[in-house]
C-alpha positions in Angstrom: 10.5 72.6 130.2 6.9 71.9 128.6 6.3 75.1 126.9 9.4 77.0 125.5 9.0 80.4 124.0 10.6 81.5 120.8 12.9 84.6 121.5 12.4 86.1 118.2 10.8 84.6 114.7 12.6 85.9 111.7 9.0 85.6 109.7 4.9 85.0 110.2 3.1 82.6 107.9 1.0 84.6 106.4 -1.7 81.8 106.4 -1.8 81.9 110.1 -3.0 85.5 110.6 -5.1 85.1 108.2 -6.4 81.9 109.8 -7.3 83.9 112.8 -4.0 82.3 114.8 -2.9 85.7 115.9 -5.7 87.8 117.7 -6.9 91.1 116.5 -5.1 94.2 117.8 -7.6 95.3 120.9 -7.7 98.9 122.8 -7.2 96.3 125.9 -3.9 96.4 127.5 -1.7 93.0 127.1 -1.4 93.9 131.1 -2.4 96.6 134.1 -1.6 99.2 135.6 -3.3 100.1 138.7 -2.5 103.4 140.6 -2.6 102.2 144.1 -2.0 105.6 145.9 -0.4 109.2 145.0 3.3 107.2 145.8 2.6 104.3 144.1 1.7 102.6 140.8 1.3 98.7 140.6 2.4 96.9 137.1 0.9 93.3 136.5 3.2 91.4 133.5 1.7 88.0 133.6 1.4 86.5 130.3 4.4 86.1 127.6 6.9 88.7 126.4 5.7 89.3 122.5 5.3 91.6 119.7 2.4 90.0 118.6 -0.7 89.7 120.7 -1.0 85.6 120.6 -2.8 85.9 124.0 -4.5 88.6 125.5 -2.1 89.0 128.4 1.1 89.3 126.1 3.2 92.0 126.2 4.8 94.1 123.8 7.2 97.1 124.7 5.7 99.4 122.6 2.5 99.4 124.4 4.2 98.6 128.3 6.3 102.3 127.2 3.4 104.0 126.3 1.2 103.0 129.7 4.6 103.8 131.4 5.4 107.0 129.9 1.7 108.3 131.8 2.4 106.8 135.0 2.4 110.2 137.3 3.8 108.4 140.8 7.3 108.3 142.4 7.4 104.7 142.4 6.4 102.0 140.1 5.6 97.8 141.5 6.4 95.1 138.7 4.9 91.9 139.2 6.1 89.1 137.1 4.4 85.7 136.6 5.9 84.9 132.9 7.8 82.2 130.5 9.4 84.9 129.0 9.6 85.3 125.1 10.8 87.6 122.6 14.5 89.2 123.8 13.8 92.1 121.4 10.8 93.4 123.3 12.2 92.5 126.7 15.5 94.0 126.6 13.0 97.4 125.3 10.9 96.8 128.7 14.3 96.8 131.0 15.6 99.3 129.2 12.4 101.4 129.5 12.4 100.5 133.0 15.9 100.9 134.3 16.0 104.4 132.8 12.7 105.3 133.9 13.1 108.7 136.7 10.9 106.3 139.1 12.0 104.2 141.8 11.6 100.4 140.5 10.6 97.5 142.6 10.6 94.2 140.7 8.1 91.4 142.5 8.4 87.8 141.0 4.9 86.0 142.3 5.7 82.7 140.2 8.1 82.6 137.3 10.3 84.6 135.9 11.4 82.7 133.0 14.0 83.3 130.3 13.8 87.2 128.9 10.9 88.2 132.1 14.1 87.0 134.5 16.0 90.1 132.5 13.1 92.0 132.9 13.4 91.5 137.0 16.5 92.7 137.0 15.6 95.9 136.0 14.2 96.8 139.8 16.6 98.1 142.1 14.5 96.4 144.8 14.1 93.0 143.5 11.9 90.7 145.6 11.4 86.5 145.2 8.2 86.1 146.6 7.3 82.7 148.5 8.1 79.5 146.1 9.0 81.8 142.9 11.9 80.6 140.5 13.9 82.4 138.0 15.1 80.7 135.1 18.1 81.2 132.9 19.0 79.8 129.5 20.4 80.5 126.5 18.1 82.2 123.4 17.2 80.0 121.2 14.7 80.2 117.3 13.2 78.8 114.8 15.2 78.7 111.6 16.3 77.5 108.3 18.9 77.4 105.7 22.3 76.3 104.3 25.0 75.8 106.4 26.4 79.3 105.9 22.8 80.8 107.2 22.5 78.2 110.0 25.9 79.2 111.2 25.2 82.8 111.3 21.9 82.3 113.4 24.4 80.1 115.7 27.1 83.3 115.9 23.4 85.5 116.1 22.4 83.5 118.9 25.7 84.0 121.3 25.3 87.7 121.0 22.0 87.6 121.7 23.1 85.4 124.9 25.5 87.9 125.3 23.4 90.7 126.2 21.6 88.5 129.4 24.9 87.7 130.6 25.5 91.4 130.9 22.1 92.4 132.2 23.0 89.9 135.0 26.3 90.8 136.2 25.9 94.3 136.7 23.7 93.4 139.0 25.0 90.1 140.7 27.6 88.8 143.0 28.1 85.9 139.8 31.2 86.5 137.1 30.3 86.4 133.7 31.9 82.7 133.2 29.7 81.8 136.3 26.2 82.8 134.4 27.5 81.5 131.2 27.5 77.8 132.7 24.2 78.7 134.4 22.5 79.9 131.1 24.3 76.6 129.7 22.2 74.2 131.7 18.9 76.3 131.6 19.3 76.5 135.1 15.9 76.9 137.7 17.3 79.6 140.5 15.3 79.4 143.7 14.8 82.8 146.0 17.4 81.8 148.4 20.2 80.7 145.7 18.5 83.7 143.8 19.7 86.4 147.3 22.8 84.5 147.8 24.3 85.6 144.4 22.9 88.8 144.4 20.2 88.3 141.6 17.8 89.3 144.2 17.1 92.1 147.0 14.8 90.0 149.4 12.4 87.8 150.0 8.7 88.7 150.5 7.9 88.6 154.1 5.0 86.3 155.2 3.7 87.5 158.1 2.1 84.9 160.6 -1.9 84.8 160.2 -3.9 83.3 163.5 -6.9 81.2 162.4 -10.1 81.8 164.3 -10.1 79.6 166.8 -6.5 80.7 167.6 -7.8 84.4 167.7 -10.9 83.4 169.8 -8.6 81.5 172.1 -6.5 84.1 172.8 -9.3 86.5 173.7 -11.0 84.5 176.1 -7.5 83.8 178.0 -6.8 87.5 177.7 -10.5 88.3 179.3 -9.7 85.3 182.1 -7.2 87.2 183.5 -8.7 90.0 183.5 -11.6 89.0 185.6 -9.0 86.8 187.7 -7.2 90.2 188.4 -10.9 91.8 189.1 -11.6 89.3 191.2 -8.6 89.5 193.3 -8.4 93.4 193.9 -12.4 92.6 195.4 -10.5 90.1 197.9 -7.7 92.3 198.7 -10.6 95.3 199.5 -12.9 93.1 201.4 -10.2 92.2 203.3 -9.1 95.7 204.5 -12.7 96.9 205.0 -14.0 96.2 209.1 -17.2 93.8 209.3 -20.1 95.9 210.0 -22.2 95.2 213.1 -26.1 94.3 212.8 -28.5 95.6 214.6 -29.0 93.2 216.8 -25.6 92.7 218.1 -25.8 96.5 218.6 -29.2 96.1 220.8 -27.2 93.7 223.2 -24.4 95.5 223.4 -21.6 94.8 220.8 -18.9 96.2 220.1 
């Protein structure tokens, strides 16, 4: 893929975020909450997983607990349109979610890449909405070193990988072998592959829209027969009723 995310930075330069790189902390969320009704409360995560605020739709999980911790409604709606990023935070924002009291729907809308597919799993309704992809690959960083270092990131690495494959078998048909040599080939899961092993719920249902001119056609049929029916009870009446005389045929007689 284009853009890969790093899942965890062992150090900043310094010169960077000094550099004006990294944005300034803001009293903006890195993402929304909206209270849609007393039942439910809507949660947007569309931007990457991070503990620093590169963009101002990032993520951290301190600041996704703290919005969470105020949410006063039964049930919570994730949304997910996001590369993923840092496991650290993301395993927090599962966590925080899967042992929240409230009942979790998880929504991917686009891409649920990397550490935000872990995140999905943390609904207990977990919906693939139309043309959305999860995607599952091993962790990967930035690092450097002697060969002793190097190979301790490596052994770092496969516990880190560890954790997803865990994440995704408690709640999948797939074995843990199976997600391995998925995670292997940074594999792209569509909704359908994604409901057939379990990964997801449902799929988002589309329902059918009429365009105009379909709804306009369908009214003037509908009002058609209607005056065809009105019509026809007039017949049926006429019908039944006797002719009345005229005067004139009463003045000669009639009958």
């Amino acid at each position: 893929m284009n853009r890969k995310v790093m899942m965890s930075i062992a150090s900043i330069d310094a010169s960077n975020i000094r550099s004006g790189v990294l944005q300034e902390p803001s009293d903006k969320p890195y993402f929304q909450f909206k209270k849609v009704n007393d039942q439910k409360t809507e949660i947007s995560i569309y931007g990457d997983i991070a503990s620093w605020r590169w963009f101002e739709n990032d993520v951290s999980s301190h600041s996704f607990k703290s919005e969470l911790d105020a949410v006063e409604t039964p049930e919570i709606e994730v949304h997910i349109n996001s590369y993923g990023g840092e496991v650290a935070e993301g395993l927090a924002i599962y966590n925080v979610l899967k042992s929240s009291d409230k009942e979790v729907t998880t929504i991917n809308d686009g891409f649920a890449c990397s550490i935000a597919s872990v995140i999905f799993m943390a609904g207990k309704h977990r919906v693939m909405n139309t043309g959305s992809l999860l995607m599952w690959h091993n962790p990967w960083v930035h690092t450097a070193g002697n060969a002793n270092e190097l190979e301790k990131a490596a052994a770092d690495l496969r516990k880190m990988a560890e954790s997803s494959v865990e994440i995704y078998s408690q709640s999948s048909k797939l074995t843990s072998e199976e997600i391995k040599e998925l995670m292997d080939k940074e594999t792209w899961i569509t909704a359908d592959e994604a409901i057939e092993w379990g990964v997801a719920t449902s799929k988002a249902e589309q329902k059918a829209k009429q365009t105009i001119e379909a709804k306009t056609l369908h009214s003037t049929i509908h009002r058609l027969k209607q005056l065809e029916r009105e019509n026809e009870e007039l017949r049926t009446t006429a019908a039944a009723e006797p002719i009345a005389k005229s005067e004139w045929d009463l003045y000669y007689g009639g009958k």
